[in-house]
C-alpha positions as CSV (number, residue, x, y, z in Angstrom):
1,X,-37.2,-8.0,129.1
2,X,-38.4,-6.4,132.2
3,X,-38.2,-2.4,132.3
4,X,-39.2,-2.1,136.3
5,X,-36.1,-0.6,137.4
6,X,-36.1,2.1,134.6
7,X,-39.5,3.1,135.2
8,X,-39.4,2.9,139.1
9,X,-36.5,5.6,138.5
10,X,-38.8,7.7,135.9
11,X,-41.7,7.8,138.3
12,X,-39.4,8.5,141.2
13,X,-37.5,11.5,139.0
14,X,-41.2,13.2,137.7
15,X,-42.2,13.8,141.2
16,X,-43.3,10.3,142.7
17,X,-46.8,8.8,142.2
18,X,-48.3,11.8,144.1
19,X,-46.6,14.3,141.2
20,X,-48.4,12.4,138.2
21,X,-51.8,12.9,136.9
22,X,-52.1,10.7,134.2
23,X,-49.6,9.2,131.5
24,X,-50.0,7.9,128.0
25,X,-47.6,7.0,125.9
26,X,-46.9,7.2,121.7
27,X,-44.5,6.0,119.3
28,X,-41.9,6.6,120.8
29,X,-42.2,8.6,124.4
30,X,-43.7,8.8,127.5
31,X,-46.1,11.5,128.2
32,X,-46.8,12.7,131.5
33,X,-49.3,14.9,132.7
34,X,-48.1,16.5,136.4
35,X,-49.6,18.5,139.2
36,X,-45.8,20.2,139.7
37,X,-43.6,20.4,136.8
38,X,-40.9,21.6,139.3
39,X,-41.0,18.4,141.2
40,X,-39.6,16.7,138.0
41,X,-35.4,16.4,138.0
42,X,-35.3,16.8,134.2
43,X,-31.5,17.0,134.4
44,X,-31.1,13.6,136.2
45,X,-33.7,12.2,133.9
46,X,-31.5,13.1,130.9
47,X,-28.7,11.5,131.9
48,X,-30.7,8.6,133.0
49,X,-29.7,5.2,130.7
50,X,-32.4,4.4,128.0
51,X,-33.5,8.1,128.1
52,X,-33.3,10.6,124.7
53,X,-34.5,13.5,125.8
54,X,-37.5,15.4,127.8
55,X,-39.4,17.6,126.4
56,X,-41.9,20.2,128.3
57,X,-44.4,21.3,125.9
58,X,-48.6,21.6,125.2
59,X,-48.9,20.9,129.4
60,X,-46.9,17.8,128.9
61,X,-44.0,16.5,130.7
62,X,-42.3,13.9,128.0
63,X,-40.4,11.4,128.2
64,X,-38.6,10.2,125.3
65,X,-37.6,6.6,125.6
66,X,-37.4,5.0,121.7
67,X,-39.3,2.4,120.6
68,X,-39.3,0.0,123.6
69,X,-41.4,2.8,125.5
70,X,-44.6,0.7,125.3
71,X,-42.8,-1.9,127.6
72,X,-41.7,0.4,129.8
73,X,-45.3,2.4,130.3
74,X,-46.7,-1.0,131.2
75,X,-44.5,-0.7,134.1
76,X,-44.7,2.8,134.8
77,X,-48.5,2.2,135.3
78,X,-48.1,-0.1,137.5
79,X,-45.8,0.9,139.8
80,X,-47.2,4.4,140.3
81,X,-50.8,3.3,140.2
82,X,-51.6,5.3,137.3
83,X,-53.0,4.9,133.7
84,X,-53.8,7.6,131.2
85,X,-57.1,8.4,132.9
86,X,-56.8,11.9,134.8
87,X,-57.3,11.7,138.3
88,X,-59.6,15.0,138.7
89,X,-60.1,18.1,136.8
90,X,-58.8,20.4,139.5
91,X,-55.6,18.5,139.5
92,X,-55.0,18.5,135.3
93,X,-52.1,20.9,134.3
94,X,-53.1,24.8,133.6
95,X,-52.1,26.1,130.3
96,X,-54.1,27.6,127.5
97,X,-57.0,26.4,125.3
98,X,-54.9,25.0,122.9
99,X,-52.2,23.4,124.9
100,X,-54.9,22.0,126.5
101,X,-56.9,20.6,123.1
102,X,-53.0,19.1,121.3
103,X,-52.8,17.5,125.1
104,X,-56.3,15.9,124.8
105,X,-56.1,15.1,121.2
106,X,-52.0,13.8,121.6
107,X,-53.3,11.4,124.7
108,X,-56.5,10.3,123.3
109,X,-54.6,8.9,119.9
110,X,-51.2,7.7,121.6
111,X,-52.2,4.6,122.5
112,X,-54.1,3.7,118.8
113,X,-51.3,4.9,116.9
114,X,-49.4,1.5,116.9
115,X,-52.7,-0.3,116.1
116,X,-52.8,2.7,113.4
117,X,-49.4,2.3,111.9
118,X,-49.8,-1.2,111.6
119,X,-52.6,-1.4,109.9
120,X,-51.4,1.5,107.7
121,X,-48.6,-0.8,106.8
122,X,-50.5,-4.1,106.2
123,X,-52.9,-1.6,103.7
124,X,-49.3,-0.7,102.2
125,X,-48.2,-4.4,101.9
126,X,-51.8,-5.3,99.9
127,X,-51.1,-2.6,97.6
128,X,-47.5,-3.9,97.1
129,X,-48.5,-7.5,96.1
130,X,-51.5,-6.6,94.0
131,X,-49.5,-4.6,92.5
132,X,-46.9,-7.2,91.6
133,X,-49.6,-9.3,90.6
134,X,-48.6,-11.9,93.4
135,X,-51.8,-11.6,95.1
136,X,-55.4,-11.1,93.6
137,X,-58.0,-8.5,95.0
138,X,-60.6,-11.1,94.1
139,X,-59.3,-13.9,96.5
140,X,-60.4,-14.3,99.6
141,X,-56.9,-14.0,100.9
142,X,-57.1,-10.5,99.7
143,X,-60.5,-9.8,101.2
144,X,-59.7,-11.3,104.8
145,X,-56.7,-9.0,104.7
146,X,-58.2,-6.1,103.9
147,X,-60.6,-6.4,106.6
148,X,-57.8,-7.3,109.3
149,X,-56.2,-3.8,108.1
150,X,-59.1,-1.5,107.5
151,X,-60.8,-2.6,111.0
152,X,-59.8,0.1,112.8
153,X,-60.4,3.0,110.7
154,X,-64.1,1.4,109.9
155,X,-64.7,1.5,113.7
156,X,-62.4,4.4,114.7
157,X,-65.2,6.2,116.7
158,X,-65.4,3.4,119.1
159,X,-61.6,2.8,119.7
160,X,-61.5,6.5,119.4
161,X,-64.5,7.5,122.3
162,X,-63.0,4.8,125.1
163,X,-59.2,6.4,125.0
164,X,-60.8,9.6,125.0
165,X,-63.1,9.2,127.9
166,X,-60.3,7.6,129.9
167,X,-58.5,10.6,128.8
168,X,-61.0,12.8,130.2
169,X,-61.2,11.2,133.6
170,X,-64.6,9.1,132.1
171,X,-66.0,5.5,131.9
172,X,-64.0,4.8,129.1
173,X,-66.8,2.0,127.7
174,X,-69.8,3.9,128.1
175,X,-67.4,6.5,126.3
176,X,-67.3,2.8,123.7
177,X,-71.1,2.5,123.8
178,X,-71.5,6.2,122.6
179,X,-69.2,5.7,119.5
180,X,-70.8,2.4,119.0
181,X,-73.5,3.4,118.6
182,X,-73.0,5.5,115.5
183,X,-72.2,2.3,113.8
184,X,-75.1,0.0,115.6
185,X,-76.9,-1.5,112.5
186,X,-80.4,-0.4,113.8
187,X,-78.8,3.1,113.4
188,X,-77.0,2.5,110.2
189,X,-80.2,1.1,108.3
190,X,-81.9,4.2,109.1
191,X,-79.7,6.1,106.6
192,X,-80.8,3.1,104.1
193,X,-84.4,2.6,104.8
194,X,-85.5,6.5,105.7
195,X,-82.7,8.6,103.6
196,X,-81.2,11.4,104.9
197,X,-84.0,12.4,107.5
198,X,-85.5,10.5,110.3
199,X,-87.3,12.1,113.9
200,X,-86.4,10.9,117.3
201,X,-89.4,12.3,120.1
202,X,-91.0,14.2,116.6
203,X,-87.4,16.3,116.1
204,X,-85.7,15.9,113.1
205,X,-82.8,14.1,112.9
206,X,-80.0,14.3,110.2
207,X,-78.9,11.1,109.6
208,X,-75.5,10.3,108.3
209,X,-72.3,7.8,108.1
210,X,-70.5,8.2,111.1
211,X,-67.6,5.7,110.0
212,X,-64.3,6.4,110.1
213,X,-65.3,9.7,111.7
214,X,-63.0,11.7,114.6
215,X,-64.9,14.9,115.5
216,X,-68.3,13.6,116.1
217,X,-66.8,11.2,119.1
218,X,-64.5,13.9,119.8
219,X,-67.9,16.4,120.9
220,X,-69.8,14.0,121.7
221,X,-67.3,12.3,124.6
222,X,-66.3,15.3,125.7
223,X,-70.1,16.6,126.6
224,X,-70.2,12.8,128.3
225,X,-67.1,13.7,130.6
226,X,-69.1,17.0,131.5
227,X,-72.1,15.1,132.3
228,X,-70.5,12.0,133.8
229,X,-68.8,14.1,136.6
230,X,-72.0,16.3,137.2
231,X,-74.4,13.0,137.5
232,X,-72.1,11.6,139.9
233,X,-72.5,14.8,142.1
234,X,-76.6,14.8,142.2
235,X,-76.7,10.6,142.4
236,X,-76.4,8.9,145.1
237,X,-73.1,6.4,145.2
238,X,-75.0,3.8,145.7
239,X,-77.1,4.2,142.6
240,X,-74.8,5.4,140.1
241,X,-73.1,2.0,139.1
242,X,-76.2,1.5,136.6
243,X,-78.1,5.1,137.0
244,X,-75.2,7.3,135.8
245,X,-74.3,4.8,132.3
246,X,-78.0,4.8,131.7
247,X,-78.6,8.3,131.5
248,X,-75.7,9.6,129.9
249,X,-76.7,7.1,127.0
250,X,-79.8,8.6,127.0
251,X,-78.8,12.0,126.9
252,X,-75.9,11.6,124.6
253,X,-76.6,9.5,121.7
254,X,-79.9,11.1,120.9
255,X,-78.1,14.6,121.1
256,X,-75.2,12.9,119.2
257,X,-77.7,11.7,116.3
258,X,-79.6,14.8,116.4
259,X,-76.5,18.0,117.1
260,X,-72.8,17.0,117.9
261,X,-72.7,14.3,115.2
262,X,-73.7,16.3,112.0
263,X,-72.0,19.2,113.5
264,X,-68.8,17.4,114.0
265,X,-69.2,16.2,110.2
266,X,-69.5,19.2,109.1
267,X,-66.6,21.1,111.0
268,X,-63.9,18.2,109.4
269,X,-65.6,18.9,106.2
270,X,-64.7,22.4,106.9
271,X,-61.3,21.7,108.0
272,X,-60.8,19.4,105.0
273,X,-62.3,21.9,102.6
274,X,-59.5,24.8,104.1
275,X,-57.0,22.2,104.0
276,X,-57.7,21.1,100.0
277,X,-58.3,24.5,99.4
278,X,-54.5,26.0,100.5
279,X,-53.4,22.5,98.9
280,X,-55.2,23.6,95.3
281,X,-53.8,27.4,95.2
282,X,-50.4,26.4,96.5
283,X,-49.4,23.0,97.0
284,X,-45.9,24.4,96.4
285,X,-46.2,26.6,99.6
286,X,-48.1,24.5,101.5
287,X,-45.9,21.8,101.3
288,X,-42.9,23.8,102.0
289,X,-44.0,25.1,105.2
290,X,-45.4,21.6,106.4
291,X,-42.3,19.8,105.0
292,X,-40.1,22.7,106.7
293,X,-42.5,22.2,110.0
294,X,-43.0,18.8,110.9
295,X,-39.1,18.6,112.2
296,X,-39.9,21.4,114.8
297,X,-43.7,19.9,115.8
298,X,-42.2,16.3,116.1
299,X,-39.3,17.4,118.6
300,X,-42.1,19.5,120.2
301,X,-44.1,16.4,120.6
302,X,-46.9,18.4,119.3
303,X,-47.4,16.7,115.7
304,X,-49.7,13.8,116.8
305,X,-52.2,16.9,116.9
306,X,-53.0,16.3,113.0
307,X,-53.8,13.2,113.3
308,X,-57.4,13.4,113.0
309,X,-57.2,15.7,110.1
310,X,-55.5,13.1,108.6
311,X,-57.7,10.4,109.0
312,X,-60.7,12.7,108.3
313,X,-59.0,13.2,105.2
314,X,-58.5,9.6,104.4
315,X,-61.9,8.9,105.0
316,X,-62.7,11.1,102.1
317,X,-60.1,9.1,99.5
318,X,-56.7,10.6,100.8
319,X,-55.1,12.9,102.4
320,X,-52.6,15.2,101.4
321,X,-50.8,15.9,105.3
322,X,-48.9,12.9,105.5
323,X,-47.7,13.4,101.4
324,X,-46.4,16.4,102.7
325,X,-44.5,15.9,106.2
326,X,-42.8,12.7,104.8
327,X,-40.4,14.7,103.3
328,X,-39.4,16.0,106.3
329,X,-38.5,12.4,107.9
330,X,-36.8,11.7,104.8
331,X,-34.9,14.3,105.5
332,X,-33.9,13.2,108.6
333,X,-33.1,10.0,107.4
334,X,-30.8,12.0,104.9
335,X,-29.2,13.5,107.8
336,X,-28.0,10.2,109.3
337,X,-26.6,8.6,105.8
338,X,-24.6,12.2,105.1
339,X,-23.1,12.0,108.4
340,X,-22.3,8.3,108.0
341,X,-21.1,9.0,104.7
342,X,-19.1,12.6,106.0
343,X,-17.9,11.1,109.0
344,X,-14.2,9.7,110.0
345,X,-14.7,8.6,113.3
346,X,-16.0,5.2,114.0
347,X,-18.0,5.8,116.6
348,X,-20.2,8.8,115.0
349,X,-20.2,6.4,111.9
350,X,-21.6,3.5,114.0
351,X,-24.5,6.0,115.8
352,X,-25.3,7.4,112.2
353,X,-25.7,3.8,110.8
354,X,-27.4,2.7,114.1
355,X,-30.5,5.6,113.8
356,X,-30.4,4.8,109.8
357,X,-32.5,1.5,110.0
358,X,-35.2,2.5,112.3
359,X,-35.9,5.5,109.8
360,X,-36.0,3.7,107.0
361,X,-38.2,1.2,107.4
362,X,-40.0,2.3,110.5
363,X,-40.4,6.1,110.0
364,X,-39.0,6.1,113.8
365,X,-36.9,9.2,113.8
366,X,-36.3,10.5,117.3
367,X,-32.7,8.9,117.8
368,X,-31.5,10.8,114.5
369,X,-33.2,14.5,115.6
370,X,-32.1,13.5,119.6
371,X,-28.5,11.7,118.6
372,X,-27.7,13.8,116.0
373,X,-29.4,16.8,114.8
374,X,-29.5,18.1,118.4
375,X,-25.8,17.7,119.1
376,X,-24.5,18.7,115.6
377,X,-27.2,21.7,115.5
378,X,-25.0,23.0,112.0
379,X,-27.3,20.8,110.6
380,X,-30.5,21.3,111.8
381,X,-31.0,24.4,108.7
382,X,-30.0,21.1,106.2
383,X,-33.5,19.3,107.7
384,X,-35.4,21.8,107.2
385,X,-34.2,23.4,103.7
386,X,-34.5,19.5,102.8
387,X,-38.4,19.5,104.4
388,X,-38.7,22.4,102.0
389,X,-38.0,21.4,98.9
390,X,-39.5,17.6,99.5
391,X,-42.6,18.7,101.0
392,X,-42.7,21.7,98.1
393,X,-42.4,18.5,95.4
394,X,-44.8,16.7,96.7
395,X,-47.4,19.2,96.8
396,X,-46.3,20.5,93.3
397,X,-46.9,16.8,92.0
398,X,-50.2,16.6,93.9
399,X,-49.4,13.5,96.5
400,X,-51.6,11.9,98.7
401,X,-51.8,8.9,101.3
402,X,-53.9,6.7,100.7
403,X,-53.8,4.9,104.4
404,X,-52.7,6.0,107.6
405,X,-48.9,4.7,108.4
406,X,-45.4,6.4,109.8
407,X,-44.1,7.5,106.6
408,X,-41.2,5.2,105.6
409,X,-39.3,3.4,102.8
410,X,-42.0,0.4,103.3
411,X,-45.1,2.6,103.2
412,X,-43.9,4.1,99.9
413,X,-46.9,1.9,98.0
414,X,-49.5,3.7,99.6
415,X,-49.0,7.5,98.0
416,X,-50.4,8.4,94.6
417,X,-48.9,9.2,92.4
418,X,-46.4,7.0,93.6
419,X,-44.0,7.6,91.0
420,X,-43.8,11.7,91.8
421,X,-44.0,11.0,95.4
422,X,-40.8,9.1,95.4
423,X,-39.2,11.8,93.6
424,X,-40.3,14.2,96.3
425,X,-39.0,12.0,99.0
426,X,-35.6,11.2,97.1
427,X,-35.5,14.9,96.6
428,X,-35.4,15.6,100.8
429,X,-33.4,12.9,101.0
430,X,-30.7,13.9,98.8
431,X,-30.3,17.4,99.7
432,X,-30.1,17.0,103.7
433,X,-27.1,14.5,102.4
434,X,-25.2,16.4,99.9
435,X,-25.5,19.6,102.8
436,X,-23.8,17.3,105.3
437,X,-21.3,16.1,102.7
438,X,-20.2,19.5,101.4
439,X,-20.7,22.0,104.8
440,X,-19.9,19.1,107.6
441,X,-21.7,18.7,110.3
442,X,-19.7,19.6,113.6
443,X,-20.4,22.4,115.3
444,X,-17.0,23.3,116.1
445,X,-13.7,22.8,113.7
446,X,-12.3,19.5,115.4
447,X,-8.8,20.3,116.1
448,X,-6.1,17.2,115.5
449,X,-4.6,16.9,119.2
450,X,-1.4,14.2,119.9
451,X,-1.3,13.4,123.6
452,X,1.6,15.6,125.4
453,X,3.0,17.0,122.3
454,X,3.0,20.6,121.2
455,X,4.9,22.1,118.4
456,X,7.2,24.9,119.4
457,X,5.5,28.4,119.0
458,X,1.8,26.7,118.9
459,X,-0.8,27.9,121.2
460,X,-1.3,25.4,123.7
461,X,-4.2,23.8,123.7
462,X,-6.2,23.4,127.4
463,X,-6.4,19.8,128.4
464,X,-8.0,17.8,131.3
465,X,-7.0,14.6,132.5
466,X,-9.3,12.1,133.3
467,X,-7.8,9.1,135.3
468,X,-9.6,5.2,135.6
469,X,-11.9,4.7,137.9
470,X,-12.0,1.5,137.6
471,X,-9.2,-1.9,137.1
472,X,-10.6,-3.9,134.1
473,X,-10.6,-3.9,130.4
474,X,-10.8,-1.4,128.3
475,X,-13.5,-1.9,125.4
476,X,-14.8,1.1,122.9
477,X,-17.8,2.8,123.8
478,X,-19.4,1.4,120.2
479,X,-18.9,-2.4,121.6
480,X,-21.2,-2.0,124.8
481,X,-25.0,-3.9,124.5
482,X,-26.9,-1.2,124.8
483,X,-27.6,2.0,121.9
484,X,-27.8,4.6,124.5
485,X,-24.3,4.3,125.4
486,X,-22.8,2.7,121.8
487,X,-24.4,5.5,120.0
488,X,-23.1,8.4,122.0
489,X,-26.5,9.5,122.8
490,X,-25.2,10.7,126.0
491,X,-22.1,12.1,125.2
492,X,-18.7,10.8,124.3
493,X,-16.3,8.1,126.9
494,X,-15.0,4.9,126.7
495,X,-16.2,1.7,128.7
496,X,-14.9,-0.8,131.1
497,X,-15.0,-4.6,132.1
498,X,-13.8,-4.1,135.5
499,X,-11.8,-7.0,137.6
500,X,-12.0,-5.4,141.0
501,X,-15.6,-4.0,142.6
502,X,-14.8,-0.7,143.8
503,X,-14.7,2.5,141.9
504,X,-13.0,5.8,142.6
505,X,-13.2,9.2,141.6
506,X,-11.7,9.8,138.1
507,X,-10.9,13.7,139.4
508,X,-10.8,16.7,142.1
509,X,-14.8,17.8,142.0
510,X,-18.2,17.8,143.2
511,X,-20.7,14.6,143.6
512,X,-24.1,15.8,141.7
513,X,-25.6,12.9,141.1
514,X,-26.1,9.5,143.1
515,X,-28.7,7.3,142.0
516,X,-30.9,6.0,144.1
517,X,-29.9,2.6,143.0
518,X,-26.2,3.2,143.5
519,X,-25.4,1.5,140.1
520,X,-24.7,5.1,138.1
521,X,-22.9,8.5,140.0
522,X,-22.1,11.4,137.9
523,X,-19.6,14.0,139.2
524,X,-18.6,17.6,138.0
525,X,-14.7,18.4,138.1
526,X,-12.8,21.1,139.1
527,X,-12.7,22.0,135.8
528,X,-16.0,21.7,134.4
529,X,-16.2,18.2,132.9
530,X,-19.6,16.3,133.7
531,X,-18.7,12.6,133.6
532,X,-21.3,9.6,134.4
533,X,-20.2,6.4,135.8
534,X,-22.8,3.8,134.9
535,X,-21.4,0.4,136.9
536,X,-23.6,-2.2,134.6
537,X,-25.6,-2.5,131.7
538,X,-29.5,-2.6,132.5
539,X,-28.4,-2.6,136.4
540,X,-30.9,-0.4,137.1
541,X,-33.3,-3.0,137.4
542,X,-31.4,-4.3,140.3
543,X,-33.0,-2.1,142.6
544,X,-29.9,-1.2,144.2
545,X,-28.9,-5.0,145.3
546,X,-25.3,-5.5,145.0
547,X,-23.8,-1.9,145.0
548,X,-22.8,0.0,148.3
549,X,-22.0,3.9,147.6
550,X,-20.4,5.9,150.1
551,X,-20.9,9.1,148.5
552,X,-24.3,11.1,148.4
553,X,-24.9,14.1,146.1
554,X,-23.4,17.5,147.0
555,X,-19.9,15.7,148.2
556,X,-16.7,16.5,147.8
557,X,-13.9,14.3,146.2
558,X,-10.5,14.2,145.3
559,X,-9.1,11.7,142.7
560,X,-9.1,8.4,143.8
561,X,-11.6,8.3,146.8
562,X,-13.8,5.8,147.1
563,X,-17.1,5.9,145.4
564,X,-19.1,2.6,145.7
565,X,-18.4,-0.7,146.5
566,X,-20.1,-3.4,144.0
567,X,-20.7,-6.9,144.0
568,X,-18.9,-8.4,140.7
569,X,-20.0,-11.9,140.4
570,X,-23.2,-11.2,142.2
571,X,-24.1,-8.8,139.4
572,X,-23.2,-11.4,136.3
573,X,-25.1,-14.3,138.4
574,X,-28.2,-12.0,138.1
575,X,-27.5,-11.8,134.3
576,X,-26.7,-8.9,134.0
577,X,-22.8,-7.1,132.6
578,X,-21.0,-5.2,134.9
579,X,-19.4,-3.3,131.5
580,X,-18.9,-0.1,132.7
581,X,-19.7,3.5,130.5
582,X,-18.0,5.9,131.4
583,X,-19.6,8.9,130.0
584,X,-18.8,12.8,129.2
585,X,-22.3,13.9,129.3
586,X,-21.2,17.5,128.0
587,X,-19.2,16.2,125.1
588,X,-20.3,19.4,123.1
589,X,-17.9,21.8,125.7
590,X,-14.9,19.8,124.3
591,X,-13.0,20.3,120.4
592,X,-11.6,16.8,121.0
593,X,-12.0,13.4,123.7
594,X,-9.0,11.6,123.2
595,X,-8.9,7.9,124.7
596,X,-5.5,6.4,126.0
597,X,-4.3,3.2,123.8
598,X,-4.1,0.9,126.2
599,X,-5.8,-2.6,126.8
600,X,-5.8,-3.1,130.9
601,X,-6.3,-0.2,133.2
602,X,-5.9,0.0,137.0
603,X,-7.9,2.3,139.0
604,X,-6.2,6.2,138.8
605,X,-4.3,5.5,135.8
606,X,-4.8,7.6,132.8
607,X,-7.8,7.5,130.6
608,X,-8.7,10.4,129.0
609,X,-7.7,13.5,127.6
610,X,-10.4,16.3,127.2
611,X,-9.3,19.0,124.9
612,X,-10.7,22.6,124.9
């Protein structure tokens, strides 16, 4: 499935090609460094179909798409000529040291974390089926496997050094060469045939295993960005295709072997030591605040920062991180089922049970904190009470990982002790579900609202009207193809197969926004309701063939003028369904959306009741 015409629309909404400095991508978003943050329409991009959330944090501008976002970065790059390389330094977004250090440690391990995962979960699949006795560690299935999944990790300083020299604005393959070299077998032998000590030009060099290592390439590529950009100042252009690759590797490798290696060893030592030691006079505590944390960090965006402490970790035997903050996405996953279970209405039930699978056996948790825990914020003090007490199990019980994966109901084999570490995560589970269960999870008290009837001596009860703008079909919001929309991620409404191409305004208000592509227009009424017309599903992609507005933002309307003319059958021969959402992107203002029981609809007949 082609993404162009979402990501032509996200380039065009973050400023335009000349806005965007470089952009990576992770699990599940897009993350964009800009020259302008104020160039970007963040509202528009909100409300834009296949769009969360955005997020503004650590220097980045983020996007957060789902799991599909790795299709639509491919397109994103190549429509506004960009990659995740920055373009200069004098154009990379201002912010403090340490925004600055989470942006260059999120960007340089976005793009491996899939590779990451994957092979977290094959390691977790291995453990599973030796430990059914279905598969021996002594075949050479077994072995071949095992290689396929510790591959990466075993040469993480190479995959590591070319996404962070791209990051920095580098050659990412000399960046390659440097890490490779740690793990060249005329280097490696020297640790086996000269101990711990050999000399390079008569000064001694420690020698050590630089496998699986983080924050040797991590020095070592960032001095190379440094001296890449000043050797292309003093060398002539027409030398530097060979000159400036041959002396960086002669400058860096030999001050990698001899400095930034052994000093990058021995700061994640450090940092492992301080992390094992809080773990060993509190794992209660520490657990508690990294399984109350992880919530906040991941809606941040912020929480790929700890990914080289964890994989420092696991190169020493395991690491205790990811024990910890998997009680906080089991939490989440919690959150989901106690809704599902708490809920009456169909269409919260079918976004609760929509998020649920993508937790569970993914670890991919953004629709349940961005569909759910951000409307109904009532529950977002269940998440992380649940984070708590799962994350304060787990470190009472001692759990570590074992392998590097998105914690999940399938990487479960890869924790020790397995046994307590299910308990943990049953135990954030559990208690993030009985919470929604017993205390609800609305944020107001939902009122019970009959259309046009009032009992005498009542208060009434402010309602707006919100008439068709369309002649079709009527079909519930939950039926439409596309979990944006079916899962009320952007608000409550109802949908349409239209019969006629035309719409009209559904009430007395303001145009605010018209999309460039003329398939979605969203308009503010009179009375405060922001609704979203979105003719089509995937229409964007269109480019704007077929559809005719007559309206531009900042117009006035009255119920019943004319909007855009569209091209039906035009549409559906392109393959795409005109089914048409039609969205109240500020669902939270309202106790109750009530939609009319009807089948048919013409244009300006009833549709929905909005109660206050």
């Amino acid at each position: 499935m082609s993404y162009q015409g979402l990501a032509k629309e996200i380039v065009q909404l973050v400023g335009g090609e000349q806005n965007i400095i470089s952009v990576v991508h992770c699990a599940t978003r897009l993350r964009f460094t800009l020259k302008d943050h104020g160039q970007a329409d963040k509202k528009n991009l909100e409300n834009l179909d296949g769009i969360l959330s955005v997020v503004e944090n650590s220097g980045q501008f983020q996007v957060v798409i789902g799991s599909h976002v790795s299709e639509v970065y491919k397109d994103v790059i190549k429509i506004a000529n960009v990659g995740s390389t920055a373009k200069e330094s004098s154009e990379r977004s201002k912010g403090n040291v340490i925004a600055r250090i989470f942006e260059v440690i999120s960007g340089s391990f976005s793009p491996l974390l899939g590779a990451l995962a994957g092979a977290g979960m094959l390691r977790a699949l291995l453990a599973l089926l030796t430990m059914t006795g279905v598969l021996s560690t002594e075949s050479g299935t077994y072995s071949i496997l095992v290689a396929a999944g510790d591959a990466i990790f075993f040469f993480l300083p190479i995959f590591l050094s070319i996404t962070l020299a791209s990051k920095l604005g580098a050659n990412p393959y000399v960046g390659g060469m440097i890490g490779a070299a740690l793990l060249d077998p005329n280097f490696t032998s020297l640790l086996q045939n000269q101990g711990d000590i050999t000399h390079f030009l008569g000064i001694p060099v420690v020698l050590m295993n630089y496998s699986s290592s983080v924050f040797p390439v991590f020095i070592a590529v960032s001095i190379y960005a440094v001296l890449d950009r000043f050797l292309r100042k003093i060398i002539h252009k027409d030398l530097q295709m060979f000159l400036v690759p041959m002396l960086s590797l002669i400058i860096i490798v030999p001050l990698t072997a001899m400095a930034f290696g052994p000093f990058g060893v021995y700061l994640g030592n450090s940092i492992g030591v301080f992390i094992n030691f809080l773990y060993s006079k509190s794992g209660i505590l520490t657990g508690a605040l990294m399984g109350g944390g992880w919530t906040f960090l991941t809606l941040l965006g912020i929480h790929t920062g700890f990914t080289p402490f964890i994989l420092e970790n696991l190169a020493k035997g395991g690491d205790p991180i990811l024990a910890l903050v998997s009680a906080a996405v089991f939490a989440q996953i919690g959150l989901a089922f106690g809704i599902f279970l708490k809920t009456k209405d169909k269409k919260v039930k079918a976004l609760a049970g929509s998020t649920l699978l993508p937790g569970l056996l993914s670890g991919i948790t953004e629709p349940i904190l961005y569909g759910l825990m951000l409307r109904y914020k009532r529950t977002i003090p269940y998440v992380a009470i649940a984070g708590v007490v799962g994350g304060g199990v787990s470190g009472l019980v001692g759990a570590k990982s074992m392998a590097y994966a998105f914690p999940s109901v399938l990487s479960i084999p890869i924790y020790s002790p397995l046994v307590s570490y299910i308990i943990a995560m049953l135990s954030a589970f559990a208690v993030t579900t009985i919470l929604t269960v017993i205390f609800g999870y609305e944020d107001k008290k939902k009122v019970e609202v009959e259309e046009n009837k009032v009992e005498a001596g009542q208060t009434i009860i402010k309602q707006e009207a919100i008439v068709s703008p369309l002649t079709g079909v009527i079909k519930p919001l939950a039926d439409v193809d596309d979990p944006v929309f079916s899962s009320e991620a952007m608000g409550k409404g109802i949908a349409i197969e239209p019969t006629v191409g035309k719409a009209v305004s559904p009430v007395n208000g303001t145009i605010t926004t018209v999309f460039p592509t003329g398939h979605a227009i969203g308009i503010t009424s009179d009375e405060g309701a922001e609704i979203l017309i979105h003719i089509g599903i995937n229409t964007v992609q269109l480019g704007g063939k077929y559809y005719s507005p007559v309206v531009k933002q900042g117009d006035r309307v009255n119920q019943g003028d004319l909007l855009v003319h569209f091209d039906i059958e035009k549409i559906k021969e392109a393959g795409y369904p005109v089914t048409t959402p039609i969205i109240i992107t500020n669902t939270d203002r309202y106790i109750d959306i009530i939609e009319m029981n009807k089948e048919t609809v013409q244009e300006n007949d009833g549709l929905l009741t909005l109660v206050i």
